[in-house]
Wavefront OBJ file of the C-alpha trace (Angstrom):
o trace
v 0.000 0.000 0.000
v 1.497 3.055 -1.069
v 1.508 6.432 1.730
v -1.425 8.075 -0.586
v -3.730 5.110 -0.792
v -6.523 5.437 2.118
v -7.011 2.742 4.865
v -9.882 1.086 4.866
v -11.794 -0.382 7.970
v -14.563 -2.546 8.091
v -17.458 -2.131 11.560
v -19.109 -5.652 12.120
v -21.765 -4.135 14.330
v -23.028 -1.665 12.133
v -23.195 -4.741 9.827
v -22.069 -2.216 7.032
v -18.883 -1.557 5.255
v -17.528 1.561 6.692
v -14.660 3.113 4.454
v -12.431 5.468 6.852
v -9.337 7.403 5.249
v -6.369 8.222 6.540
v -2.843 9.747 5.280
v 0.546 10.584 6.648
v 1.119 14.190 7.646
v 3.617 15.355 4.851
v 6.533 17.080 5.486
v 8.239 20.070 3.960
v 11.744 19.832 5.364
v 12.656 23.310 4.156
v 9.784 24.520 6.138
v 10.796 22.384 8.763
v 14.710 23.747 8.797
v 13.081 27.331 8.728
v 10.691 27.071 11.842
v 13.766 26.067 13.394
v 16.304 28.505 12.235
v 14.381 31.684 12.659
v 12.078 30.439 15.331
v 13.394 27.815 17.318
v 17.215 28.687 17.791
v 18.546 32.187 17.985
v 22.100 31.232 16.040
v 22.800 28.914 13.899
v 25.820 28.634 16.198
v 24.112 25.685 17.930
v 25.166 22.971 15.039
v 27.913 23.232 16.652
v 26.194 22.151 20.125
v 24.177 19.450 18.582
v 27.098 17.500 16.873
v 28.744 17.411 20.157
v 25.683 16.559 22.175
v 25.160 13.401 19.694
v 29.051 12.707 19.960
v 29.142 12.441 23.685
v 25.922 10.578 24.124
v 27.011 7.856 21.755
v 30.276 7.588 23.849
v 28.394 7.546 27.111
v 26.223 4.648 25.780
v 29.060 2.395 24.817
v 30.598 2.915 28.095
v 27.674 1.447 29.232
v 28.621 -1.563 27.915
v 32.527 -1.290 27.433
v 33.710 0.779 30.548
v 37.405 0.536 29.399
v 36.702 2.646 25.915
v 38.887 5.622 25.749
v 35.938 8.311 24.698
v 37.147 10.977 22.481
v 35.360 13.443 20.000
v 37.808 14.432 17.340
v 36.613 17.619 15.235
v 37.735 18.069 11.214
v 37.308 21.670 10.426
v 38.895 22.583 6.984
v 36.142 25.387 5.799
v 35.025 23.193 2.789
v 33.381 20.352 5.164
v 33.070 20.132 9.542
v 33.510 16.528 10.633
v 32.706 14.882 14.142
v 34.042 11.789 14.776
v 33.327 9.840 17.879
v 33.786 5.866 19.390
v 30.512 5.633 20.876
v 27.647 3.438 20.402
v 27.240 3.321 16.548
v 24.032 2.640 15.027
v 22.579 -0.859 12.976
v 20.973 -0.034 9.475
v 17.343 -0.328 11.253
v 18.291 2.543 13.859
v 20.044 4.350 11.020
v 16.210 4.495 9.190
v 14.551 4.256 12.907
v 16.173 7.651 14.202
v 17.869 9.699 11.250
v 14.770 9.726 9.405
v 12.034 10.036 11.782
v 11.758 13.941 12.690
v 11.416 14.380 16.776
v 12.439 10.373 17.251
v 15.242 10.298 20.312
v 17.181 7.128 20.997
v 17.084 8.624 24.431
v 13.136 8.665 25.033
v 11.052 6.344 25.898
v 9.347 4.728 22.828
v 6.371 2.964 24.877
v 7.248 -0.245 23.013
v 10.148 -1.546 24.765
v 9.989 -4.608 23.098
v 10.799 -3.020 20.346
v 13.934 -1.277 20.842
v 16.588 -1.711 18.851
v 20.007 -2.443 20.353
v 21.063 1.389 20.453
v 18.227 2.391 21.954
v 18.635 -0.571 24.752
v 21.597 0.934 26.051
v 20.791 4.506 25.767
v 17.448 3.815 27.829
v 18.939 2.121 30.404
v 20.993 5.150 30.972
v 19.223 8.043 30.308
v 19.721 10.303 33.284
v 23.140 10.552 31.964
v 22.615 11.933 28.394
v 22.466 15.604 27.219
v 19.696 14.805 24.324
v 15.970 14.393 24.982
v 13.952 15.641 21.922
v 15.507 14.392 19.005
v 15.659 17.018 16.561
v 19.928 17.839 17.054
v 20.804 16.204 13.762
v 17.964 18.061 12.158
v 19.009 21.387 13.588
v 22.361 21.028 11.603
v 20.765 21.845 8.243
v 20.490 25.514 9.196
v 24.036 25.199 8.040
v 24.826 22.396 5.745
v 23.359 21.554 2.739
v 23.696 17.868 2.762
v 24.769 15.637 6.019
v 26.712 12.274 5.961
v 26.615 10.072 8.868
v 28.890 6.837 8.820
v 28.244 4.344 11.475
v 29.154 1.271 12.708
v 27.842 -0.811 15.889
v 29.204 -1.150 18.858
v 26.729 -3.773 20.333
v 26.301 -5.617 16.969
v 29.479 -6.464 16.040
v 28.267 -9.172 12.559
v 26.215 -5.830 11.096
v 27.762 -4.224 8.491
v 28.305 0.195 9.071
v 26.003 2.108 7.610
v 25.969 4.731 5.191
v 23.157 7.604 5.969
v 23.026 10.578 3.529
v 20.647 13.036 3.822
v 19.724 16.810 1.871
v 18.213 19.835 2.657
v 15.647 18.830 -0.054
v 14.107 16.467 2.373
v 15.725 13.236 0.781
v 17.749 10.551 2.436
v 19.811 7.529 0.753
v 21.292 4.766 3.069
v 23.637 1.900 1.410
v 25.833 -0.609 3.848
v 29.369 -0.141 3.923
v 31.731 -3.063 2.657
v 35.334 -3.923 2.390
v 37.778 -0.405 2.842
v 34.727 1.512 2.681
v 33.445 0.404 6.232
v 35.219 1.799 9.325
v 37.598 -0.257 11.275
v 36.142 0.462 14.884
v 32.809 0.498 16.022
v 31.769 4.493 15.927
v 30.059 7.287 13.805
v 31.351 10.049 11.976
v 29.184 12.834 10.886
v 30.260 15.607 7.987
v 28.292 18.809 6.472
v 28.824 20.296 3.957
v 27.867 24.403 3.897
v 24.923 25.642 2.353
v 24.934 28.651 -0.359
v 26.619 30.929 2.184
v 27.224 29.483 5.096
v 30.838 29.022 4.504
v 31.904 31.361 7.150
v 30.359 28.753 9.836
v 32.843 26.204 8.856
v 35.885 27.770 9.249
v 37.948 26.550 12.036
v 38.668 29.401 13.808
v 34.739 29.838 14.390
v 34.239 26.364 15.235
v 37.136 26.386 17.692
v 35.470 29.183 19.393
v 32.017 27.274 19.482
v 33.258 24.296 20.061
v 35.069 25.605 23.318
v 32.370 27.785 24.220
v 29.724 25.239 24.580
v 32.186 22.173 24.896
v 35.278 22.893 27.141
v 33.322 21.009 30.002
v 32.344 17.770 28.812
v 33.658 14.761 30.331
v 35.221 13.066 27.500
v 38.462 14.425 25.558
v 37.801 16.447 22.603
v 40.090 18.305 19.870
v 39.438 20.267 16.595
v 42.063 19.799 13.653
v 42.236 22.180 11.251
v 42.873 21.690 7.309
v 46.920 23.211 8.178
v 46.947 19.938 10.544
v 47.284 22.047 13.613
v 45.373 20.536 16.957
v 42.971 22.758 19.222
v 42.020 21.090 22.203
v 38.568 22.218 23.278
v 37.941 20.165 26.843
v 39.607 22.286 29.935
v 38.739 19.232 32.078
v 38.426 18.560 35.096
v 36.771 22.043 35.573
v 38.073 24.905 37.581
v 36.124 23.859 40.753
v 37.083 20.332 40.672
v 41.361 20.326 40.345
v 43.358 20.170 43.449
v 45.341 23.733 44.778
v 47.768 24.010 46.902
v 46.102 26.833 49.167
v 42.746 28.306 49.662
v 43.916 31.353 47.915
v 45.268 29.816 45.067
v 42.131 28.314 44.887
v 39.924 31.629 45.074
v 42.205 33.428 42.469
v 41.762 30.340 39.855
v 38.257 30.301 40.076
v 38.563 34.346 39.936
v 40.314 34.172 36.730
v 38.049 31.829 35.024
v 34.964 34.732 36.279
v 37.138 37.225 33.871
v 38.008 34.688 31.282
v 34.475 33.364 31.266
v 31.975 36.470 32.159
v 34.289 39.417 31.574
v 34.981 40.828 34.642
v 37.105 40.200 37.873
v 34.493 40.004 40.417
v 34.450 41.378 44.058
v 34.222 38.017 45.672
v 33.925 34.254 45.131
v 31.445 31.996 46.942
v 32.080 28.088 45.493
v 28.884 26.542 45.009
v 28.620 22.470 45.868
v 25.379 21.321 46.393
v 25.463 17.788 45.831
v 22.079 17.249 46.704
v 20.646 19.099 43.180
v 23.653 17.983 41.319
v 25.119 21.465 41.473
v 28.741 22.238 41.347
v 30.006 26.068 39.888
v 30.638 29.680 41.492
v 28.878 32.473 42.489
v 30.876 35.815 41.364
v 29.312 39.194 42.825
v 29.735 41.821 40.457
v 31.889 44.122 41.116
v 29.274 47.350 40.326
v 25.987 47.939 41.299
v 23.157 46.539 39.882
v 19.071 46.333 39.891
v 16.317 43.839 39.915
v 15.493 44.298 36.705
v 19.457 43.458 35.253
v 18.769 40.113 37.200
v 20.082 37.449 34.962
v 23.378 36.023 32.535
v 24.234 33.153 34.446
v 26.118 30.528 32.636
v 24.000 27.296 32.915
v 26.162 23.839 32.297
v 24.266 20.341 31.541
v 26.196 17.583 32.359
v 29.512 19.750 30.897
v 27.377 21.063 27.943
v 26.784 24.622 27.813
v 23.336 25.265 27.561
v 22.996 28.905 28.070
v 24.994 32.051 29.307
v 21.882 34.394 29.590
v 20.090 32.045 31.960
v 17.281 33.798 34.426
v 15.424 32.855 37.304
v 18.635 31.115 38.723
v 19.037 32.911 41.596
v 16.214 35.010 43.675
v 15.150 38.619 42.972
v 16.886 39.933 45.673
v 20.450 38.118 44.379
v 21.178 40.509 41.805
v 23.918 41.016 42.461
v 25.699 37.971 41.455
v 26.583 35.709 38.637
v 26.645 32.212 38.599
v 28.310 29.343 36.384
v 27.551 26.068 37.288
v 27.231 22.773 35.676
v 24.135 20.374 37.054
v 21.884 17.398 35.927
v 18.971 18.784 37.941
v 17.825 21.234 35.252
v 15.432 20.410 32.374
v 16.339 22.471 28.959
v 13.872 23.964 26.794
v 13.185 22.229 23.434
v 15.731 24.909 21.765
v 18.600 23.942 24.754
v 18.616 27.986 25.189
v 17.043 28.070 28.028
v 15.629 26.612 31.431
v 12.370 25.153 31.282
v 10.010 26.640 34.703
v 9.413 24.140 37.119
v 9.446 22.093 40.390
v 13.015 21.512 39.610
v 14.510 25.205 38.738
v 12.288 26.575 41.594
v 14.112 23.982 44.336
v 17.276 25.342 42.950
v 16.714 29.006 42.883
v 15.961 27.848 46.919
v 18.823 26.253 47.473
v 21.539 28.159 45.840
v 19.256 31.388 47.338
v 19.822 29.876 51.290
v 23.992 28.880 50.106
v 24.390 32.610 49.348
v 22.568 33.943 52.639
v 24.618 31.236 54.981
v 27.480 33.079 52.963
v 26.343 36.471 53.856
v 25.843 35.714 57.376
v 29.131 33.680 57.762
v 30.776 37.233 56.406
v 28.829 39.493 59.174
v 29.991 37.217 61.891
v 33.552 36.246 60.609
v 34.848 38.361 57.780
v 33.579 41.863 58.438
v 36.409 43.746 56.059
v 35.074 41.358 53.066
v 31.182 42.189 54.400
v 32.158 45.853 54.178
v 33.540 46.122 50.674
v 30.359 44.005 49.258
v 27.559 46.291 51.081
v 29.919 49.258 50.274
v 28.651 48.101 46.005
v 25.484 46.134 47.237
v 23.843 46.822 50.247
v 20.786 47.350 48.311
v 20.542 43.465 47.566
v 21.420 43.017 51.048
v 18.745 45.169 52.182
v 16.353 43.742 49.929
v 17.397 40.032 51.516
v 16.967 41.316 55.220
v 13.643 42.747 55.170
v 12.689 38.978 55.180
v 15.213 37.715 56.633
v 15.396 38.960 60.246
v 18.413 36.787 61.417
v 20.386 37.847 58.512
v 18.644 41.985 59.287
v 20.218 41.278 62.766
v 23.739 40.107 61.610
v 24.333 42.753 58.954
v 22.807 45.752 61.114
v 26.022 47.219 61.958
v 27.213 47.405 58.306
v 24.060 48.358 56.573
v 24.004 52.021 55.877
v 21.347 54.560 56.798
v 20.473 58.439 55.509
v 20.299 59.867 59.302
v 20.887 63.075 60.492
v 23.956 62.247 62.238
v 24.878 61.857 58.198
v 25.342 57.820 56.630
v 25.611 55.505 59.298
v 24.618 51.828 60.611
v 21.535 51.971 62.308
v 23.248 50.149 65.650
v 25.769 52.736 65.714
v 22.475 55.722 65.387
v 20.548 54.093 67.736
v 23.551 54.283 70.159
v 22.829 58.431 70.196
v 18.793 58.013 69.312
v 16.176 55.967 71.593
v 13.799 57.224 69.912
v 13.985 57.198 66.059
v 11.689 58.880 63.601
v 10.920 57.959 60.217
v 10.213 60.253 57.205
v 7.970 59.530 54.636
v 9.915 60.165 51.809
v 13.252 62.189 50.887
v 11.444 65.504 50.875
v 10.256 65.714 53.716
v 13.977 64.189 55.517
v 15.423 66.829 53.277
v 13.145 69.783 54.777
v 13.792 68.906 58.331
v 17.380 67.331 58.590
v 19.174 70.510 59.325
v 16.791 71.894 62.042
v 16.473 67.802 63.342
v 20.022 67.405 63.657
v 20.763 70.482 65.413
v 17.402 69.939 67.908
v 18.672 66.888 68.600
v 16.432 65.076 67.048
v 16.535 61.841 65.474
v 15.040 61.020 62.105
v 15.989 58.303 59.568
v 15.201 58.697 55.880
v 12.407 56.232 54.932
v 12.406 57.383 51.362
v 15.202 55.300 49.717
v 14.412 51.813 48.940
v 13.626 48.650 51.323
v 14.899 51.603 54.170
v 11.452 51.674 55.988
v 10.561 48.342 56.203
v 14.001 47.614 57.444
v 14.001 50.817 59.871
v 10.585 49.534 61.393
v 11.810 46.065 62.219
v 14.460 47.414 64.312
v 12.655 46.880 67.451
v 12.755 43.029 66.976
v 17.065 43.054 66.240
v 17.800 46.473 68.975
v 14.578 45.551 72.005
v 14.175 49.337 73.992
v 14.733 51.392 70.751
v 11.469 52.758 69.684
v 10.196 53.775 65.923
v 7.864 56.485 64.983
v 6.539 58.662 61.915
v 8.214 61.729 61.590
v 5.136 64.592 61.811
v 5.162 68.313 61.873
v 4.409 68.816 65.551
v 7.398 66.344 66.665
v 9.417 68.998 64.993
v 7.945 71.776 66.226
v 8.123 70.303 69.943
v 11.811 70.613 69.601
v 11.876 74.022 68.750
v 12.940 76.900 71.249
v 10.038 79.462 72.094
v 10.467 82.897 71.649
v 10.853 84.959 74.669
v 7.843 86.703 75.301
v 8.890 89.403 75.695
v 10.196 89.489 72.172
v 6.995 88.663 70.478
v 5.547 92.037 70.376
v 7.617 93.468 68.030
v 7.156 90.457 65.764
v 3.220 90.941 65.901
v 3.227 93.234 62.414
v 5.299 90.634 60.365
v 3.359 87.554 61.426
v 0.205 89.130 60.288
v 1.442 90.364 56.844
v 2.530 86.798 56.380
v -0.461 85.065 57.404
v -2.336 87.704 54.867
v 0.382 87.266 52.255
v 0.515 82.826 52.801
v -3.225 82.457 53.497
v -4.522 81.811 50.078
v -1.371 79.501 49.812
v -2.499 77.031 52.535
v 0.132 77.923 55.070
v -0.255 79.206 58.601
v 2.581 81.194 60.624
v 4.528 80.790 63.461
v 7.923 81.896 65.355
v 9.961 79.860 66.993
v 13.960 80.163 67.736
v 16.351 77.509 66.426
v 19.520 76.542 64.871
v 21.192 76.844 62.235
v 21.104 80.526 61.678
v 20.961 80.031 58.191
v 17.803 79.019 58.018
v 15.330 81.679 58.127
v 12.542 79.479 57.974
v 11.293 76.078 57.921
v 8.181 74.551 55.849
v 6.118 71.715 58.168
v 4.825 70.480 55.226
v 3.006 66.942 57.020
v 1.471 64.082 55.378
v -1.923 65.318 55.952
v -1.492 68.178 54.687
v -0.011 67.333 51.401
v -3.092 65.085 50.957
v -5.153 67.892 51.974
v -3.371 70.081 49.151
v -3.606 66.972 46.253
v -7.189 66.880 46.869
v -7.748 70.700 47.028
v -5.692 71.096 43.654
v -7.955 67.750 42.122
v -10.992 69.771 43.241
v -9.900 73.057 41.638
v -8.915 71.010 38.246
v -12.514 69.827 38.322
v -14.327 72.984 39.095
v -11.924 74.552 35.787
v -14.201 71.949 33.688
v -17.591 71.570 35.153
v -19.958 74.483 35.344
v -21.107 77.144 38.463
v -24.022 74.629 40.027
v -21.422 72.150 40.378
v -18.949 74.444 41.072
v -20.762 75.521 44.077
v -21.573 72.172 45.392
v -17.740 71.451 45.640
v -17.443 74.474 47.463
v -20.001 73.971 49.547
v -18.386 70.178 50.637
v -14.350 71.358 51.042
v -14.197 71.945 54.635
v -11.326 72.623 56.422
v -8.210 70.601 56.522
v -4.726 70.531 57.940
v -2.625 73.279 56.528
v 1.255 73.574 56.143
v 3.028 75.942 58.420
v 6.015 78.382 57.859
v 7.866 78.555 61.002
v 10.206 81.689 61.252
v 13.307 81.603 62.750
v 13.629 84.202 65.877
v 17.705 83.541 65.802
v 17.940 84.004 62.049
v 19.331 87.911 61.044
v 17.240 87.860 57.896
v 14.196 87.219 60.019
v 15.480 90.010 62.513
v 15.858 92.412 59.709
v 12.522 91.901 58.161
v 11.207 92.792 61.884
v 12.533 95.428 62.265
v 11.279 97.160 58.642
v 8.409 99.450 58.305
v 7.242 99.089 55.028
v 4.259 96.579 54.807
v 5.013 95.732 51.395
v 8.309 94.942 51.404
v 8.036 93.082 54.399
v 5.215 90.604 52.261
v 7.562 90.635 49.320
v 10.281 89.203 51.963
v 8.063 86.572 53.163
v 7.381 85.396 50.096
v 11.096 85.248 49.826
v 11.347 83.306 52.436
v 8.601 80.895 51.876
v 9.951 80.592 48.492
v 13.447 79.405 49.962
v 11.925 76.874 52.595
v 9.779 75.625 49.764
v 12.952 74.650 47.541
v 14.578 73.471 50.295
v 11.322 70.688 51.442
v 11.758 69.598 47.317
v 8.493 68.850 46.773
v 6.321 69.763 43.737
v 5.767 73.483 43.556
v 2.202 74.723 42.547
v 1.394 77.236 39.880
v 0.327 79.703 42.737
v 3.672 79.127 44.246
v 5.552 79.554 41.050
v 3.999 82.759 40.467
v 4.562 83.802 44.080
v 8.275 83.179 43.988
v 8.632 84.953 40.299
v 6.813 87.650 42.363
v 9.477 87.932 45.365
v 12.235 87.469 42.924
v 11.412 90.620 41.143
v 9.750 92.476 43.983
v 13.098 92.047 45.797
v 14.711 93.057 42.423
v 12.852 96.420 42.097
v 13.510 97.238 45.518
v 17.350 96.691 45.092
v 17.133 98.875 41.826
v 15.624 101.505 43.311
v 17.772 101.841 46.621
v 20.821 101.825 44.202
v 19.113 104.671 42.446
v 18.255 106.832 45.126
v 21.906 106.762 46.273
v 23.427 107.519 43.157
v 20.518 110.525 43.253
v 21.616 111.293 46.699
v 25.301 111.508 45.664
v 24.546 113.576 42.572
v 22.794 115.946 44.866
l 1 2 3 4 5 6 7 8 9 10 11 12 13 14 15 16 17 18 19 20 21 22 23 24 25 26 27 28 29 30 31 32 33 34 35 36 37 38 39 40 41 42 43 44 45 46 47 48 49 50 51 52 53 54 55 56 57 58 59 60 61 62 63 64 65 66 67 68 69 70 71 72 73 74 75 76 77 78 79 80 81 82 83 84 85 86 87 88 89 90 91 92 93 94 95 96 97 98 99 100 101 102 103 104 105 106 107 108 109 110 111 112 113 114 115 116 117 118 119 120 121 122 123 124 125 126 127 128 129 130 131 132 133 134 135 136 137 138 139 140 141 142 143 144 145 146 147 148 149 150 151 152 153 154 155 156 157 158 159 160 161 162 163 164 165 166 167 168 169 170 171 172 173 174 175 176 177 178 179 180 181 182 183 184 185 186 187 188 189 190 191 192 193 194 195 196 197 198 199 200 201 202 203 204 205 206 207 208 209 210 211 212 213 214 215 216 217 218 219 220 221 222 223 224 225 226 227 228 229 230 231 232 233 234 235 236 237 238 239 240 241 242 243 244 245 246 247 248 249 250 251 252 253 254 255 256 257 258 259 260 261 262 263 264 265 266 267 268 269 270 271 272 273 274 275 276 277 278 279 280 281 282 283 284 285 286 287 288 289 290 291 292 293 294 295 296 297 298 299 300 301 302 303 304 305 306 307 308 309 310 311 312 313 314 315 316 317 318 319 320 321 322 323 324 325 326 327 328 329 330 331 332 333 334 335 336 337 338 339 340 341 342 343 344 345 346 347 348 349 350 351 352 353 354 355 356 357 358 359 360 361 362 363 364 365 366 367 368 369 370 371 372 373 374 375 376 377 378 379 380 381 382 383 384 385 386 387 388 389 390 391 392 393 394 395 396 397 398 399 400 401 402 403 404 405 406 407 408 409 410 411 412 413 414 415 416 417 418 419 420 421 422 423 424 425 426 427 428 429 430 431 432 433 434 435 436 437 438 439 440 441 442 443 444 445 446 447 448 449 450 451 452 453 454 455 456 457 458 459 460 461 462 463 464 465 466 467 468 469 470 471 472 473 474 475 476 477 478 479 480 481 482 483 484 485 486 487 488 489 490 491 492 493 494 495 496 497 498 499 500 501 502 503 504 505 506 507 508 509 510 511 512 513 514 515 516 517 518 519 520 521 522 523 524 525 526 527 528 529 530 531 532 533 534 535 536 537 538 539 540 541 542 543 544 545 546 547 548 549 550 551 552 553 554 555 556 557 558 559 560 561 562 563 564 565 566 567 568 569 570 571 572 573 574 575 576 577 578 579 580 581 582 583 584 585 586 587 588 589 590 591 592 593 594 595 596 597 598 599 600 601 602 603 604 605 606 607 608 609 610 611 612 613 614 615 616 617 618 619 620 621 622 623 624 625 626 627 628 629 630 631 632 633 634 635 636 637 638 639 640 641 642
């Protein structure tokens, strides 16, 4: 029966002949080549990969059965044709048609017909765990290179079958013709050549498969070399791996593996942690970077299976908060994606992330409580992924709390050491408002923390549990005006007519007035700007937006529901000589064109978001205070004319 011709049932119940039809799916292997070319892989650097996967799966089969083969992958690279040559398993002429011809057949998956395995695929299934291959497209993938692939094989289990011939084009054909005589290999084995396709010569030449070959190869177990058309020899295994030879000292030991970080990733890192987890079949390094980086830049670790490279842009490795290192390792835990690019998400990469997660944090903590001047020079680059570790973490919080750097007003310093001076600690909301009372705070004596970078105010509010006795609170405007000095009474008097030209002139602004003596001198005023109030203001400045768009009935109504809410206060300085001059003047005006000055300059300083009305009232001081400088200078020059 030919493919084409239908198959034809017959239903005894129905007592009928019932004719049902059914073909084989045909397929377009150019179509097939190009799905996985432009789809599939992201190079077609990985026929590189996939001749060396098949190489040293066919060698780990036949030491399955012959322990005491050698092993080697030799590599032909001459430009004109790439040939891999290998003395693994070899394949019969039934497993030559069985798996070279069968698109998505594996010798290394389970064919639900053990019975019918061939002799290959006996051996390769009993040991599965230990090869790299799983969905049996690799040979496939090379024709995103090669125009026409040769495989010649002989069997290593069936030693009466003759080797095998296999050659297959990009056209989708195949021929396959035994191998007699001095035409049939000597030693049981396969050897694979391509040949380029119509501009794909470049992939062939041997310095580009050296550097693929040794990129995704230089950790496999089994000894592998490249020859090039001149004759000369490459070798492209660096085995055993850096973390497996013997050194002769623990530093010796960190400097090797800190070399292979530059040689490998490109950079000499800050510090080493060796990663052996036997457990997940882990074994590699942990390099912390030696720059900052972010959550989002989480990722390029260098993800070995079994010793071949699957990818160097691996994510998901390590947790969020671990961004600031780089791993290599090699494991068999991991499943690959069908491409081999990537990890696939699961039960297995999630128990990893966990484990090599709690083998950095035992690191971290074994720094805080043994290596302090190594601690020090990571948080001095990273104490934002620390940070981000110990808000969860409240051993770890504990351990690193007298390294861990704070924005205080005693300046950047570990919270241990601040709490020493502070009891009591308060907590800003945000920068601005740590930035509008840090001066006046500091000299008060007052302690605040600013809760505006972040992870700081989660961490600042666990402190309690790590320092027992120190207390946490919100920073709010009347905690900072408690610390201020009162004016002497009998002082206030003559500040009467200047408070009430700047509660006329600040009113319509939102702001009450008050006077109250403090340090520094420089600071003729200071903005209480609390949370409250700035909600007050958002809502106020929402409200007016609307009423700009809706018309006068509804513009009532919203004026007849704002009621009154907590305002912002200017508090004058008593000690300050600007706030002493404008006292002391007796022009009205001018004095409300110098607190708008001043309200202008403790409004920069608070950094928040400045209003149009405010806008216009500082362009308003600015040349107010301009004109009045004009004209003094030209009444004196009058006055000396005269």
């Amino acid at each position: 029966m030919s493919s084409d011709e239908p198959l034809v049932s017959e239903s005894a119940s129905a007592g009928a002949r019932d004719v049902t039809s059914a073909y084989p799916f045909q397929v377009d292997l150019r179509g097939i080549v190009d799905l996985l070319s432009h789809h599939l892989y992201s190079s077609p650097r990985v026929f590189v990969r996939e001749l060396l996967q098949n190489a040293v799966d066919a060698v780990t089969a036949r030491r399955g059965v012959d322990p005491a083969v050698a092993g080697a992958v030799r590599i032909t690279a001459t430009g004109a044709v790439v040939r891999v040559r290998d003395d693994g398993i070899g394949l019969t002429e039934e497993e030559v048609h069985r798996f070279l011809a069968t698109i998505g057949r594996s010798s290394k998956r389970v064919d639900g017909d053990p019975d019918g395995f061939g002799d290959a695929e006996r051996v390769l299934e009993s040991g599965r765990g230990d090869f790299l291959g799983r969905f049996g497209i690799g040979l496939l993938a090379c024709f995103v290179v090669a125009d026409e692939i040769t495989v010649v094989t002989k069997s290593a289990v069936r030693a009466d079958a003759p080797a095998v011939e296999w050659r297959g084009s990009a056209d989708g054909g195949y021929r396959v013709r035994l191998l007699t005589g001095d035409e049939a290999p000597a030693e049981p084995g396969t050897t694979v050549t391509l040949t380029p396709g119509p501009g794909k010569e470049f992939w062939f030449q041997a310095p580009r498969v050296v550097e693929l070959a040794r990129d995704y190869g230089s950790l496999l177990p089994y000894e592998t070399v490249l020859e090039d058309e001149a004759g000369y020899t490459y070798r492209i295994t660096e085995t055993p791996p850096v973390w497996d030879r013997e050194y002769p000292s623990p530093g010796t030991r960190r400097e090797a593996l800190a070399a292979y970080c530059q040689d490998t990733l490109g950079f000499a890192p800050l510090d080493v942690l060796e990663l052996d987890i036997p457990l997940l079949g882990i074994k590699g390094a942990a390099y912390i970077l030696p720059t900052a980086g972010t959550a989002a830049g989480q990722g390029g670790h260098r993800v070995h299976l079994k010793g071949m490279l699957l990818t160097d842009q691996a994510r998901g490795l390590l947790p969020d908060w671990a961004f600031f290192a780089r791993c290599v390792i090699d494991t068999d835990a991991l499943r690959p994606t069908a491409s081999r690019e990537a990890l696939y998400e699961d039960d297995r990469l999630a128990a990893v992330r966990d484990a090599l997660g709690s083998r950095l944090r035992d690191w971290l903590a074994g720094l805080a409580a043994t290596d302090p001047t190594r601690l020090n020079r990571l948080l001095a680059v990273h104490y934002l992924g620390v940070k981000a570790l110990a808000r969860f973490d409240d051993d770890l919080f504990a351990l690193t709390l007298p390294w861990l750097p704070f924005e205080t007003t005693a300046g950047r310093v570990p919270l241990t050491e601040f709490a020493d001076r502070h009891r009591v600690i308060h907590l800003t909301a945000g920068d601005e408002e740590f930035q509008q009372v840090a001066p006046i705070a500091a000299a008060a004596g007052l302690g605040v923390v600013n809760g505006g970078y972040t992870y700081d105010a989660e961490l600042v509010r666990k402190l309690p549990r790590a320092l027992p006795g120190v207390v946490v609170a919100d920073l709010d405007p009347d905690t900072v005006a408690a610390h201020l000095d009162d004016v002497d009474p009998a002082d206030e008097p003559a500040a009467g007519p200047l408070l009430a030209v700047a509660r006329r002139v600040l009113d319509p602004l939102d702001c009450d007035v008050a006077l109250r003596a403090f340090h520094p001198l420089t600071i003729p005023a200071l903005l209480l700007d609390g949370r409250e109030a700035r909600h007050e203001r958002a809502r106020t400045d929402a409200e007016a937006q609307a009423a700009a768009v809706t018309d006068d009935l509804w513009a009532d109504i919203l004026g007849a529901l704002r009621t009154a809410g907590p305002r912002a206060r200017l508090v004058l300085n008593h000690r300050s000589p600007l706030v002493q001059g404008l006292i002391e003047l007796d022009d009205a005006e001018l004095a409300g064109t110098g607190v708008e000055a001043v309200y202008g300059q403790a409004l920069l300083l608070s950094k928040r978001p400045i209003r149009a009305a405010e806008s216009a009232l500082l362009n308003r001081a600015f040349l107010g205070l301009l004109a009045h400088a004009v004209g003094r200078r030209q009444e004196s020059e009058t006055g000396a004319e005269d």
